[in-house]
Backbone as XML, in Angstrom:
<?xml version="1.0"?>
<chain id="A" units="angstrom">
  <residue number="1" name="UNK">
    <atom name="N" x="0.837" y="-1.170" z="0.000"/>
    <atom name="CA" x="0.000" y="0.000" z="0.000"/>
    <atom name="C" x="0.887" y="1.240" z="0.000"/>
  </residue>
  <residue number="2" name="UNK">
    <atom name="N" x="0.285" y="2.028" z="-0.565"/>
    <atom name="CA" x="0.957" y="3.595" z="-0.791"/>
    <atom name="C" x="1.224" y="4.134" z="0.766"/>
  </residue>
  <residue number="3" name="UNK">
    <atom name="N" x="1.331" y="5.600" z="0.792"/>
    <atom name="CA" x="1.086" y="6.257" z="2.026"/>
    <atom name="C" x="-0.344" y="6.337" z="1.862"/>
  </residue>
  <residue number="4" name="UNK">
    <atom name="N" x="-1.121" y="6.231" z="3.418"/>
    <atom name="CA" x="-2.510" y="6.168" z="3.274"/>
    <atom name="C" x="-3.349" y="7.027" z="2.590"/>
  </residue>
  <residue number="5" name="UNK">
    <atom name="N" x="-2.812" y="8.403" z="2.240"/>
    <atom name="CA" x="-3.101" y="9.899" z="2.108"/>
    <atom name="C" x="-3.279" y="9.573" z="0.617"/>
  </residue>
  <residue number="6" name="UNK">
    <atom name="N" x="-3.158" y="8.603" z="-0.278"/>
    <atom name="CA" x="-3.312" y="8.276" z="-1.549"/>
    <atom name="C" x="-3.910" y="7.067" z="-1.611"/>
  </residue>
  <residue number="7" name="UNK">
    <atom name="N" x="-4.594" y="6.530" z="-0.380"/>
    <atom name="CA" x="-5.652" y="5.389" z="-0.633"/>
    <atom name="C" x="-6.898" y="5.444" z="-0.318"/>
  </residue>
  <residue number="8" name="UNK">
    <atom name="N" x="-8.022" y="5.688" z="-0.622"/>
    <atom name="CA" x="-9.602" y="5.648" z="-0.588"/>
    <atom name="C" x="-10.338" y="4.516" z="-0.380"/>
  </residue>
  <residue number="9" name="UNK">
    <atom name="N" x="-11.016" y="4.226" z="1.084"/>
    <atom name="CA" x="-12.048" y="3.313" z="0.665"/>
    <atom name="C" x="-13.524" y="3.577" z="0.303"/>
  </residue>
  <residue number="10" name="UNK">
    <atom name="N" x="-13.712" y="2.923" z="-1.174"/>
    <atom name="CA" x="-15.393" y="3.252" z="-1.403"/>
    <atom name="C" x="-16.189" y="2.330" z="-1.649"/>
  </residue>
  <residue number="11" name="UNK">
    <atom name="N" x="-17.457" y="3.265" z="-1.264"/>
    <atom name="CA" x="-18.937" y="1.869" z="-1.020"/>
    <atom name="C" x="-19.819" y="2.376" z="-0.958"/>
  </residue>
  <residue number="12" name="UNK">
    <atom name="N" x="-20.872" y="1.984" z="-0.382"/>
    <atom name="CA" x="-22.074" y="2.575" z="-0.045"/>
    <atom name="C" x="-22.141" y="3.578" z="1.234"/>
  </residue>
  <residue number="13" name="UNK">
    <atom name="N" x="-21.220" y="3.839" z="2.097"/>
    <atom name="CA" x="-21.351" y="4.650" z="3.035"/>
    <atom name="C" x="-21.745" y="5.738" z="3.322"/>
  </residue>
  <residue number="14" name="UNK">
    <atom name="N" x="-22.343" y="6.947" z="1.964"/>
    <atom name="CA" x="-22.896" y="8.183" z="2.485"/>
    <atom name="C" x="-24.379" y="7.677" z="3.144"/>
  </residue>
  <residue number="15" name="UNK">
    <atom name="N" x="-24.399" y="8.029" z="4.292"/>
    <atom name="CA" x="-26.064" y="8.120" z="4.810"/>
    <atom name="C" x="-26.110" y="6.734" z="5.594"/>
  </residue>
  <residue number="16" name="UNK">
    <atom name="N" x="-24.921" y="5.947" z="5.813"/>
    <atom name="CA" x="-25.025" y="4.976" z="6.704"/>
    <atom name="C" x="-24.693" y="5.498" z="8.408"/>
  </residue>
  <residue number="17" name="UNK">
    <atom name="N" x="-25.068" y="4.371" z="8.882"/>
    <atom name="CA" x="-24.875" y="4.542" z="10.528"/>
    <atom name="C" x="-23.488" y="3.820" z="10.905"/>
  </residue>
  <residue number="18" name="UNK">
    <atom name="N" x="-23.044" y="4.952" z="11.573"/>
    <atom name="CA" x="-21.424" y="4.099" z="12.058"/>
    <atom name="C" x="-21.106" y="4.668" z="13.340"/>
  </residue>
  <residue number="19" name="UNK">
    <atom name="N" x="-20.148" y="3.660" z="13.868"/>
    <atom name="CA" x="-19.755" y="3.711" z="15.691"/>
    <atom name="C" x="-18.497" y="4.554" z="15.555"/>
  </residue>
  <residue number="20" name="UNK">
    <atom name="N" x="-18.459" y="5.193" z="15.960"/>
    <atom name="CA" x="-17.222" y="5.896" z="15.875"/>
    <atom name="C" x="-16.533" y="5.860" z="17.467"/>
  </residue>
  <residue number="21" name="UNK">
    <atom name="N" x="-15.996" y="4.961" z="17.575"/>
    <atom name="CA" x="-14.892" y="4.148" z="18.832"/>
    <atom name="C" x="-14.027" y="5.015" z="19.180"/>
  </residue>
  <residue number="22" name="UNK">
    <atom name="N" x="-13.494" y="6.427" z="18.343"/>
    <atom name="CA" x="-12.454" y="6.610" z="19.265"/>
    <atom name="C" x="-13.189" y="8.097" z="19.988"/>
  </residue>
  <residue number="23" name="UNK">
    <atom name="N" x="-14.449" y="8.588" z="19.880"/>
    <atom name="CA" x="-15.352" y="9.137" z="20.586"/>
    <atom name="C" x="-15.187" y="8.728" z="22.015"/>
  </residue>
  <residue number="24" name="UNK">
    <atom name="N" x="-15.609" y="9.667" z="23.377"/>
    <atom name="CA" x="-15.462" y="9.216" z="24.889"/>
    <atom name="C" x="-17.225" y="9.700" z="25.042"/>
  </residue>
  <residue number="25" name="UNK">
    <atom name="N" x="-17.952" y="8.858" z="25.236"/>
    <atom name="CA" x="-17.926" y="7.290" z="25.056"/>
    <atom name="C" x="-18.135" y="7.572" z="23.291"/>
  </residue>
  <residue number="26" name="UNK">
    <atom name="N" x="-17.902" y="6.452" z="23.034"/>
    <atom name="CA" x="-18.481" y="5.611" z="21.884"/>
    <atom name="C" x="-19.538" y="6.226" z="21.032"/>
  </residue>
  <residue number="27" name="UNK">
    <atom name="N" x="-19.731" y="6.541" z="19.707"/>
    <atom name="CA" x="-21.154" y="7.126" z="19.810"/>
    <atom name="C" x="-21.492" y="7.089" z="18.480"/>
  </residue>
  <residue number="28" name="UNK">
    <atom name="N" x="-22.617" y="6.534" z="18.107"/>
    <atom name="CA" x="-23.212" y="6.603" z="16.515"/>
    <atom name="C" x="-23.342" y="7.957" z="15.702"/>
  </residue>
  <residue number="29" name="UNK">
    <atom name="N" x="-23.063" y="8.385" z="14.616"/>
    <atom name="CA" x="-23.234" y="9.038" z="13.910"/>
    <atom name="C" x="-23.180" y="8.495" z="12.351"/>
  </residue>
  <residue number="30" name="UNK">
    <atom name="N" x="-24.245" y="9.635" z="11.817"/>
    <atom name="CA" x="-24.042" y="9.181" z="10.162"/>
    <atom name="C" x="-22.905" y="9.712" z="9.098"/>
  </residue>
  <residue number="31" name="UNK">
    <atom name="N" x="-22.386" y="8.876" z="8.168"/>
    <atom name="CA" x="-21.785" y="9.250" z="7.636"/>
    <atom name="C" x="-21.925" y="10.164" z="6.065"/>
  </residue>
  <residue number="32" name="UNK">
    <atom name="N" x="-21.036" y="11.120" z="5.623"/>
    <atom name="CA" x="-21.714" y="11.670" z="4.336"/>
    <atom name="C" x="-21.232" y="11.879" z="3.676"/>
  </residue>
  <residue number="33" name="UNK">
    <atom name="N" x="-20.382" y="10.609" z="3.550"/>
    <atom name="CA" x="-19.288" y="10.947" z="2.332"/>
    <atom name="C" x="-19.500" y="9.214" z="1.379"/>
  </residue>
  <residue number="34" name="UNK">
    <atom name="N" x="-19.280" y="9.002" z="0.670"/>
    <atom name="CA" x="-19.197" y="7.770" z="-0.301"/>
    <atom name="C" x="-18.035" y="7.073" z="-0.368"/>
  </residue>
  <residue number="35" name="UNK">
    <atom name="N" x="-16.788" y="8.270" z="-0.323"/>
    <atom name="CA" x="-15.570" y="7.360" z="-0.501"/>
    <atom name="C" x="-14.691" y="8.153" z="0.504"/>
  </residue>
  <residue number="36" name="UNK">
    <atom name="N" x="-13.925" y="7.435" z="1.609"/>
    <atom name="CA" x="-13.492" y="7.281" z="3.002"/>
    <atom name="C" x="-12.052" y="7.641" z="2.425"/>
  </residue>
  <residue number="37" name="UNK">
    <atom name="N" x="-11.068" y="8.783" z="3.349"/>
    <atom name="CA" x="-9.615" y="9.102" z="3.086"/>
    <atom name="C" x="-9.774" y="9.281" z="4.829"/>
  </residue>
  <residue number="38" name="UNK">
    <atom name="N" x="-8.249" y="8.510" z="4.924"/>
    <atom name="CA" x="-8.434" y="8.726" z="6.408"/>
    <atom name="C" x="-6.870" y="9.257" z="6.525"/>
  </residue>
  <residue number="39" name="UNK">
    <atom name="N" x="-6.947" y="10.646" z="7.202"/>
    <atom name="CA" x="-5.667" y="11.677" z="8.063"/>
    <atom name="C" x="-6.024" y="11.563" z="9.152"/>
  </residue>
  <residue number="40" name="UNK">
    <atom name="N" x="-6.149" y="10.470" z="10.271"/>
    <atom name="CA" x="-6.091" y="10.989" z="11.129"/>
    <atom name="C" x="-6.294" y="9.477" z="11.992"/>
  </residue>
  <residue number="41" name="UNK">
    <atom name="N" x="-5.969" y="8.894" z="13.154"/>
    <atom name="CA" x="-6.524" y="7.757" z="13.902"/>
    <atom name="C" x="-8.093" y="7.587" z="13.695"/>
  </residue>
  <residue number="42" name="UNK">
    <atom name="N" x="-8.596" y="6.214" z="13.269"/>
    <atom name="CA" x="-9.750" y="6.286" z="12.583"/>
    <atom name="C" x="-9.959" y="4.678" z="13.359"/>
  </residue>
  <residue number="43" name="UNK">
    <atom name="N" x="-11.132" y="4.396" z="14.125"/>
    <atom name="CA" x="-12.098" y="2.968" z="14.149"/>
    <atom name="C" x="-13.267" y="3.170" z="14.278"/>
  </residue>
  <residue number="44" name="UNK">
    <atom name="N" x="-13.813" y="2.714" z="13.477"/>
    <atom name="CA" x="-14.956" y="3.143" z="12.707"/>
    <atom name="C" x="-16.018" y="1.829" z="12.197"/>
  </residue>
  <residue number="45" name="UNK">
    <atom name="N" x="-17.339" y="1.545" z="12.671"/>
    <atom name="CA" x="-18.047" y="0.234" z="12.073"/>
    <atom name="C" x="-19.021" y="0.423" z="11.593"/>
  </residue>
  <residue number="46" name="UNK">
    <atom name="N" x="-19.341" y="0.542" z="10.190"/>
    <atom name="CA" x="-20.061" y="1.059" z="10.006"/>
    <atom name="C" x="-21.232" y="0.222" z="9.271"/>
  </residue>
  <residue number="47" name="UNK">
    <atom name="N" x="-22.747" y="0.014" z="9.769"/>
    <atom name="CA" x="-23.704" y="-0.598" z="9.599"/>
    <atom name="C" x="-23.957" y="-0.933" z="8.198"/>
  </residue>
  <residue number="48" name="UNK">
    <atom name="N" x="-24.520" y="-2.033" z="7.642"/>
    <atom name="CA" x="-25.083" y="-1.780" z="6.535"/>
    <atom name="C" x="-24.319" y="-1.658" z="5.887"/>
  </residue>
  <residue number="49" name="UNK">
    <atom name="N" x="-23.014" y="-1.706" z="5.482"/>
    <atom name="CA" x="-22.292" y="-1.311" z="4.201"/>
    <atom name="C" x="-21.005" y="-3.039" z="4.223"/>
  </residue>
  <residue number="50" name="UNK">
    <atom name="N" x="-20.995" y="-3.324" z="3.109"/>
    <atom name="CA" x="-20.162" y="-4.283" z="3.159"/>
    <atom name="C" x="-19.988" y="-4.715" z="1.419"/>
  </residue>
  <residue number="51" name="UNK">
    <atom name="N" x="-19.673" y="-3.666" z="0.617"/>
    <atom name="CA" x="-19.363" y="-3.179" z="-0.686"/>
    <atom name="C" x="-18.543" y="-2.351" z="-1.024"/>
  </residue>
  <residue number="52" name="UNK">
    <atom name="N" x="-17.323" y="-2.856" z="0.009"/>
    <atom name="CA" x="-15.799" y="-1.916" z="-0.305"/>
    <atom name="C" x="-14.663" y="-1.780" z="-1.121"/>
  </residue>
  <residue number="53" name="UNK">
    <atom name="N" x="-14.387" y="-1.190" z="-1.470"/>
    <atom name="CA" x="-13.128" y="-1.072" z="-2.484"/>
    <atom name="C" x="-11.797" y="-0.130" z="-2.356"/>
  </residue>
  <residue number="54" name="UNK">
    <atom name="N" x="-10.693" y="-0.434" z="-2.178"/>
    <atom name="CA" x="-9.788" y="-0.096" z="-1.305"/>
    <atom name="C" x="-8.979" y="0.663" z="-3.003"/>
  </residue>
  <residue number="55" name="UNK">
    <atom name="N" x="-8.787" y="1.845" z="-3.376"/>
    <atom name="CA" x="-8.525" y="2.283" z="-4.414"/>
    <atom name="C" x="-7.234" y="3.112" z="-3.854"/>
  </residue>
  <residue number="56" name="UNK">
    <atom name="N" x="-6.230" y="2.384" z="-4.892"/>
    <atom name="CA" x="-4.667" y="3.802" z="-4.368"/>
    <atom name="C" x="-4.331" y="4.640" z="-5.829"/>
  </residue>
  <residue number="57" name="UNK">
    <atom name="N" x="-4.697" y="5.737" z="-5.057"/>
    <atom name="CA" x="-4.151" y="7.045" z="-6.665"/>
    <atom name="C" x="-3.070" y="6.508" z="-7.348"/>
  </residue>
  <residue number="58" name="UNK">
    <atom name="N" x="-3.607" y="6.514" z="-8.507"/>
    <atom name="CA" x="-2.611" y="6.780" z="-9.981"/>
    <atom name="C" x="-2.015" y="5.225" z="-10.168"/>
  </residue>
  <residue number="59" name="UNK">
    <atom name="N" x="-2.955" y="4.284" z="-9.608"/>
    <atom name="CA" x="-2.721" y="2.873" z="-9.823"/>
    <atom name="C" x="-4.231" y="2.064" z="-10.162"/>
  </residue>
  <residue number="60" name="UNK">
    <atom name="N" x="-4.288" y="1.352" z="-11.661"/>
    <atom name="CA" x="-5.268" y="1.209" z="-12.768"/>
    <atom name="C" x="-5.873" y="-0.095" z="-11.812"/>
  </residue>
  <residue number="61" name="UNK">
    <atom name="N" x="-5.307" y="-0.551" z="-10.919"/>
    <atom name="CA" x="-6.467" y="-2.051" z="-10.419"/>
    <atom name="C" x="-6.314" y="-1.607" z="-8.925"/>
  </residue>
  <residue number="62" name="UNK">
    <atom name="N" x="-7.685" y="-1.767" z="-8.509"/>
    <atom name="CA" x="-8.277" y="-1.933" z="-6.879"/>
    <atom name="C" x="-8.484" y="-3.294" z="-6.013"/>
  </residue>
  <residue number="63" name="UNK">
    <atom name="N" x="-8.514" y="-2.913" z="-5.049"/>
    <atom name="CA" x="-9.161" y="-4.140" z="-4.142"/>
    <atom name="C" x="-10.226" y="-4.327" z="-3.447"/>
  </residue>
  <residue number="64" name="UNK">
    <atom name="N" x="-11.233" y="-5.251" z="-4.022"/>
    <atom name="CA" x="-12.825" y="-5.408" z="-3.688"/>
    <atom name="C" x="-12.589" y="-6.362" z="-2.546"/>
  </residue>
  <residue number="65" name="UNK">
    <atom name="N" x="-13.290" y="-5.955" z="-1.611"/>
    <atom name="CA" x="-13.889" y="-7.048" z="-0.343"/>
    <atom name="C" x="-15.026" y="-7.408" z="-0.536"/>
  </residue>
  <residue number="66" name="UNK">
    <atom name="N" x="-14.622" y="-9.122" z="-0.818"/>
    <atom name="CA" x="-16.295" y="-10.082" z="-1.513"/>
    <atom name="C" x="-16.562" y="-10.210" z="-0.225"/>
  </residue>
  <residue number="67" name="UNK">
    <atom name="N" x="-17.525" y="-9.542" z="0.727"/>
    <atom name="CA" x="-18.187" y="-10.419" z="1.860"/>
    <atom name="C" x="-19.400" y="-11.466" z="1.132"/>
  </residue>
  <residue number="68" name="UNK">
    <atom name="N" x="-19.579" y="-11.899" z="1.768"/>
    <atom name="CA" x="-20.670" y="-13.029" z="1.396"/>
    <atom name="C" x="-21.441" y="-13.694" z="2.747"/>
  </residue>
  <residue number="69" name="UNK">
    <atom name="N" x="-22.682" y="-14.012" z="2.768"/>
    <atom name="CA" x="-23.253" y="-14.645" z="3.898"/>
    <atom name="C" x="-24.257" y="-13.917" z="5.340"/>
  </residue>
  <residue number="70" name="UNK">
    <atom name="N" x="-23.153" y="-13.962" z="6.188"/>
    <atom name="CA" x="-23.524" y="-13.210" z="7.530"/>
    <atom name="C" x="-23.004" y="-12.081" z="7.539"/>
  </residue>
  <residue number="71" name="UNK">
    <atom name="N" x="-21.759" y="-11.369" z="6.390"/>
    <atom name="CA" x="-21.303" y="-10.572" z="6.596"/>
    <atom name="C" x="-22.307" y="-9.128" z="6.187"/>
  </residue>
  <residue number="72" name="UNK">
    <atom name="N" x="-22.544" y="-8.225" z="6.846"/>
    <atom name="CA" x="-23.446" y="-6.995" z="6.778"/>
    <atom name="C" x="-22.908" y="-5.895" z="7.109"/>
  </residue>
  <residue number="73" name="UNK">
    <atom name="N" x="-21.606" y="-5.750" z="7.759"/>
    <atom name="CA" x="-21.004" y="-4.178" z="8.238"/>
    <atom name="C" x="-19.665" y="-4.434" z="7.782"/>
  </residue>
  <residue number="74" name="UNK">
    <atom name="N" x="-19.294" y="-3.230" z="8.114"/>
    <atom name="CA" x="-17.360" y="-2.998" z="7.955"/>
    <atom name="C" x="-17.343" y="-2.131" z="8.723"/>
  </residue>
  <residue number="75" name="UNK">
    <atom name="N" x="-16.047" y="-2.591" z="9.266"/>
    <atom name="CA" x="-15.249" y="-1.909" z="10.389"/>
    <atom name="C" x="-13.724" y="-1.428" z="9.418"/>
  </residue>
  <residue number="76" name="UNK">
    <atom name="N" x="-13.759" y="0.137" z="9.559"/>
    <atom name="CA" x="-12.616" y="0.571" z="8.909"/>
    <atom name="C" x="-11.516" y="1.253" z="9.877"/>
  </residue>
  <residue number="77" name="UNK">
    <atom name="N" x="-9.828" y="0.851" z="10.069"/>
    <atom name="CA" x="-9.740" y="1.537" z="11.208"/>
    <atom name="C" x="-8.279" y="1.868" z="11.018"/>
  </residue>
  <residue number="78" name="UNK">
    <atom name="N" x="-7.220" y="2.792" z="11.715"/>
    <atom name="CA" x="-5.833" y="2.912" z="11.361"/>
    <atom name="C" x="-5.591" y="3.950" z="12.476"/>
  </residue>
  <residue number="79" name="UNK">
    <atom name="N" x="-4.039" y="3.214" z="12.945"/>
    <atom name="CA" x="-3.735" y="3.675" z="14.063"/>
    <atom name="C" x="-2.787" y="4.837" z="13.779"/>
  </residue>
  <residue number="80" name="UNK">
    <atom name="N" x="-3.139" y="5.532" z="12.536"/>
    <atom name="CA" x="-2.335" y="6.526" z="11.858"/>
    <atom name="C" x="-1.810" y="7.422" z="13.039"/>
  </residue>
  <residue number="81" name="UNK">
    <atom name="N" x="-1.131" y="7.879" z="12.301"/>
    <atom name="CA" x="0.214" y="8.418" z="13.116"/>
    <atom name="C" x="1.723" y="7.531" z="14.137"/>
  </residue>
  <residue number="82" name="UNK">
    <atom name="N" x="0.825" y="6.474" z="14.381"/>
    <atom name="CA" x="1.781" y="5.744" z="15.417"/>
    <atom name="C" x="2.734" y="4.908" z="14.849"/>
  </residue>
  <residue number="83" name="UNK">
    <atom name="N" x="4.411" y="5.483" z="15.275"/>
    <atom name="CA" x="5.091" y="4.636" z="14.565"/>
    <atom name="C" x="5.177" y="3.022" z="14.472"/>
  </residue>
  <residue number="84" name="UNK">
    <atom name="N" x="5.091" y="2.831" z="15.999"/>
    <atom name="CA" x="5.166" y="1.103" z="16.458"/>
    <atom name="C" x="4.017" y="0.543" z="15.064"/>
  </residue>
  <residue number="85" name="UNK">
    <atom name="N" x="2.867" y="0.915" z="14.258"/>
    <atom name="CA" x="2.144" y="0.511" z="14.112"/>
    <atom name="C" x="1.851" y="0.322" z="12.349"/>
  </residue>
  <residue number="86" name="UNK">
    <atom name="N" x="3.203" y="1.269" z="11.714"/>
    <atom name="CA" x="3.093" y="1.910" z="10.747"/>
    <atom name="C" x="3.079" y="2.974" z="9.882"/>
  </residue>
  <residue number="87" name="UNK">
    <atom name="N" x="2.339" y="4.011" z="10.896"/>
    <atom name="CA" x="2.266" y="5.307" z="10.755"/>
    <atom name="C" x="1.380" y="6.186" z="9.760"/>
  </residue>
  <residue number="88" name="UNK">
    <atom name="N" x="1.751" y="5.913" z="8.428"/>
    <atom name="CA" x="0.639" y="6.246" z="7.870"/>
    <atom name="C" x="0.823" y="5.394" z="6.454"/>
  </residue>
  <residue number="89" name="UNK">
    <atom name="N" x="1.182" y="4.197" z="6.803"/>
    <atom name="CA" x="0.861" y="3.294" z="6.023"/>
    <atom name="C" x="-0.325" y="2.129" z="6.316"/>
  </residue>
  <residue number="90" name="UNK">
    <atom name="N" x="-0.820" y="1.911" z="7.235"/>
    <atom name="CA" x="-1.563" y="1.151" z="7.925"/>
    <atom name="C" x="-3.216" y="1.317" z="7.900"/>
  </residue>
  <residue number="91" name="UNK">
    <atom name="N" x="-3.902" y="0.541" z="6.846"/>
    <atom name="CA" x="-5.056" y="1.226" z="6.937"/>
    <atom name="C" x="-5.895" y="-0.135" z="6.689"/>
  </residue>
  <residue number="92" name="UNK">
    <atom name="N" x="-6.958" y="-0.611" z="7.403"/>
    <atom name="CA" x="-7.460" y="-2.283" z="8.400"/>
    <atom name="C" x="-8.719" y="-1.784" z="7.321"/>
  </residue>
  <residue number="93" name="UNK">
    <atom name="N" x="-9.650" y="-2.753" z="6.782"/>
    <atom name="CA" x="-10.812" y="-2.540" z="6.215"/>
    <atom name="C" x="-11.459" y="-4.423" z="6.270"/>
  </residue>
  <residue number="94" name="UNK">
    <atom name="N" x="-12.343" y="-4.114" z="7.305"/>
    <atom name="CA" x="-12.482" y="-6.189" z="7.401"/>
    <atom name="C" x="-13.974" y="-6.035" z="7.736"/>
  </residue>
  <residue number="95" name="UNK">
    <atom name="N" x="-14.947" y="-7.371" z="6.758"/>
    <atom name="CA" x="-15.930" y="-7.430" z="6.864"/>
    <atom name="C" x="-16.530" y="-7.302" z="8.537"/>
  </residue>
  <residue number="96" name="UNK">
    <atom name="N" x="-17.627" y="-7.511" z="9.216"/>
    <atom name="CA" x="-18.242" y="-7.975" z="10.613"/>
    <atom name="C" x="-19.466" y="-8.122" z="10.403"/>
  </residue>
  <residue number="97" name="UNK">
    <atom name="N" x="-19.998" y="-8.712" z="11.280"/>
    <atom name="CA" x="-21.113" y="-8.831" z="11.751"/>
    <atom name="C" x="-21.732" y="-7.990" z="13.043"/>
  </residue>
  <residue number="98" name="UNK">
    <atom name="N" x="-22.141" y="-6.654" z="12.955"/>
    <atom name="CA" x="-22.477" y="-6.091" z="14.199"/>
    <atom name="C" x="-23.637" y="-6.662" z="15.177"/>
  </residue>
  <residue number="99" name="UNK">
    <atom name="N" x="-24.531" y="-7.374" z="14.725"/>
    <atom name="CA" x="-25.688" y="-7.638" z="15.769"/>
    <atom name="C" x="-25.051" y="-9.036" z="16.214"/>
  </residue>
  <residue number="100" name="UNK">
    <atom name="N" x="-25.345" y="-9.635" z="17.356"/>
    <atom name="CA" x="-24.775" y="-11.070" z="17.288"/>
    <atom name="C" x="-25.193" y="-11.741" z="16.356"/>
  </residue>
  <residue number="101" name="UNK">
    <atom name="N" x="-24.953" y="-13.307" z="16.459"/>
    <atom name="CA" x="-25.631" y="-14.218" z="15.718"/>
    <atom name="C" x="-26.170" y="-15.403" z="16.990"/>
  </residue>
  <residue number="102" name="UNK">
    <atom name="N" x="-27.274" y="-15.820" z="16.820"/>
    <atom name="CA" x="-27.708" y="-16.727" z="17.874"/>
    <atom name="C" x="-27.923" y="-17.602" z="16.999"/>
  </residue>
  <residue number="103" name="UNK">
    <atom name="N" x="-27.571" y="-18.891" z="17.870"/>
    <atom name="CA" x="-27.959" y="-20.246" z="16.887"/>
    <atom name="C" x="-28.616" y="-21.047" z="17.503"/>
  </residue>
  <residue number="104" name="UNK">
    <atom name="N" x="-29.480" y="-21.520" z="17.278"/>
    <atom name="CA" x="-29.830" y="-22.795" z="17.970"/>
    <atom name="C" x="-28.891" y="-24.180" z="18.158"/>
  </residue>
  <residue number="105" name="UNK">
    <atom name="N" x="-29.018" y="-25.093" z="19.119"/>
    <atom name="CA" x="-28.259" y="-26.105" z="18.742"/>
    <atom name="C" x="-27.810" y="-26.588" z="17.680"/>
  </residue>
  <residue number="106" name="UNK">
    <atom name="N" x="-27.149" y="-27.271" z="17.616"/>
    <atom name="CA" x="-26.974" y="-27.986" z="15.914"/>
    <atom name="C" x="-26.550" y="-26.976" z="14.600"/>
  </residue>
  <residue number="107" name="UNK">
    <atom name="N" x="-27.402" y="-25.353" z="14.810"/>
    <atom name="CA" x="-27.568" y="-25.030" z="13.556"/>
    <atom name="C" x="-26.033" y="-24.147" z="13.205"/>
  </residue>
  <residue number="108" name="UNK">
    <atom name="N" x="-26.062" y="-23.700" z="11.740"/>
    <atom name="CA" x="-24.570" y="-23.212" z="11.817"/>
    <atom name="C" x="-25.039" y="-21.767" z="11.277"/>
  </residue>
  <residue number="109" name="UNK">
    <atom name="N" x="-23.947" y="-21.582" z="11.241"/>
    <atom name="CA" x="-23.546" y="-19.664" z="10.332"/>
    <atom name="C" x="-22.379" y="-19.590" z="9.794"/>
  </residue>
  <residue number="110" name="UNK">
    <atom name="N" x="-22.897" y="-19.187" z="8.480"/>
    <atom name="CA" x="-21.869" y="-18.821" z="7.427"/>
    <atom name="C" x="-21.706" y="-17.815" z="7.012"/>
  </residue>
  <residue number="111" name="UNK">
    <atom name="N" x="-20.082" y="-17.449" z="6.858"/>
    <atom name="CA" x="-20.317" y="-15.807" z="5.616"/>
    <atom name="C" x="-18.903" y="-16.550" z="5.489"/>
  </residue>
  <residue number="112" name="UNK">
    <atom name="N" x="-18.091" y="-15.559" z="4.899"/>
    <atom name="CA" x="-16.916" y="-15.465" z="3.950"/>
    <atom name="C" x="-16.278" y="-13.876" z="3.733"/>
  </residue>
  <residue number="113" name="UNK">
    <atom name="N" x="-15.558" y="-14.035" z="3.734"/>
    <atom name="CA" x="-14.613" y="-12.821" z="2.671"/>
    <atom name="C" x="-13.318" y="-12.976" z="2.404"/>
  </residue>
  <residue number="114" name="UNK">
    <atom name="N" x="-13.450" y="-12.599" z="0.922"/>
    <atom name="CA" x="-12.269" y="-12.884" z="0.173"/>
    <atom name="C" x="-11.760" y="-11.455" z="-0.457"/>
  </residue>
  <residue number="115" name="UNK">
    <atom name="N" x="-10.419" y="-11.339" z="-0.729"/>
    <atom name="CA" x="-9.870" y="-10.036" z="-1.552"/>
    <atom name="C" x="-10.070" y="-10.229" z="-2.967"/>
  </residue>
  <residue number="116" name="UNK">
    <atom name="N" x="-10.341" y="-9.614" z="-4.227"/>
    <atom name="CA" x="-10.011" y="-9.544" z="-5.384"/>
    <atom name="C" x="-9.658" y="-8.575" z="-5.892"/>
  </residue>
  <residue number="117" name="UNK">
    <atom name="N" x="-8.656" y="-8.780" z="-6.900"/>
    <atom name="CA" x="-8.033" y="-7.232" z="-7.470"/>
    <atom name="C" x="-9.166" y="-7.519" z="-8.680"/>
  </residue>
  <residue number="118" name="UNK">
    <atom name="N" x="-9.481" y="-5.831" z="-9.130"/>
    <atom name="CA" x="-9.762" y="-5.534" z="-10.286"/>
    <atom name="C" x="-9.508" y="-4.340" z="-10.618"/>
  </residue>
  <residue number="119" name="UNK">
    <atom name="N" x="-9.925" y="-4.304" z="-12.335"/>
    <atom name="CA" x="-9.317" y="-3.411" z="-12.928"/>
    <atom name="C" x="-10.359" y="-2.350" z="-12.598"/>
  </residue>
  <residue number="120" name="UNK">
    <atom name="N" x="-9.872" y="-0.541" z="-12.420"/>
    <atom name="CA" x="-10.945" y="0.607" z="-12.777"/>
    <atom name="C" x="-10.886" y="0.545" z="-14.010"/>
  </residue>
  <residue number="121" name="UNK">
    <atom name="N" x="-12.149" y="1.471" z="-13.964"/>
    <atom name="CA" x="-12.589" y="1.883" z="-15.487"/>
    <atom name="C" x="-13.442" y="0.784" z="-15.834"/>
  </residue>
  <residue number="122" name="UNK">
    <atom name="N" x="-13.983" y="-0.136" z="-15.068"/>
    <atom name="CA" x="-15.131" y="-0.871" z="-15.700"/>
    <atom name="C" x="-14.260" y="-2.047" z="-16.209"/>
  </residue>
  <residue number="123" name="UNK">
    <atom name="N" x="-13.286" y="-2.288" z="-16.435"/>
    <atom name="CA" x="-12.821" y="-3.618" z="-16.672"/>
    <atom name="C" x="-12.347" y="-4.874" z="-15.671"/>
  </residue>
  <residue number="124" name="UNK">
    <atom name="N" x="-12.380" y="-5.993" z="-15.755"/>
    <atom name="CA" x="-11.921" y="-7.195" z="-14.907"/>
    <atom name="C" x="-10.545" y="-7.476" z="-15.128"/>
  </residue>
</chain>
């Protein structure tokens, strides 16, 4: 990955609901942007969205997160600034599941996620 300051994640996120963790306490707000640049320490889960694409300037193929299944949110997060951690190369984008999942005995739960590169501009 580039320096983070030249990587975008985009999806469905304008007008979703997200936790914004590094708030005292904790606290929901909506978001209103579509495609995510993060300057600054960022953990972030945000409801409803799990159609991400991790895009770095002035480079022709991206990276799609296939969730599949149980997966329904993303949690986007970077401990930017901190050297031990990276600094501002470090930027976490991983499917979740925010509500639990209850199962009955026996029964199971599935999701998945996988990375794929593809091309912008509409090509594979």
């Amino acid at each position: 990955m580039s320096d983070i300051s030249r990587v975008s994640v985009r999806g469905s996120f304008r007008g979703s609901t997200f936790l914004n963790k590094l708030l005292t306490p904790p606290a929901l707000q909506t978001e209103s942007r579509v495609e995510l640049r993060v300057a600054e320490p960022y953990d972030r889960v945000y409801r409803g969205v799990s159609d991400c694409m991790l895009v770095d300037d002035g480079k022709d193929r991206a990276l799609m997160l296939d969730a599949t299944g149980g997966w329904r949110d993303t949690v986007v997060w970077s401990p930017f600034g901190s050297d031990a951690m990276g600094f501002n190369r470090f930027l976490c984008v991983e499917s979740a599941a925010v509500d639990p999942v209850i199962l009955a005995p026996g029964a199971s739960w599935d999701a998945s996620c996988a990375l794929r590169s593809t091309q912008l501009g509409g090509g594979q």
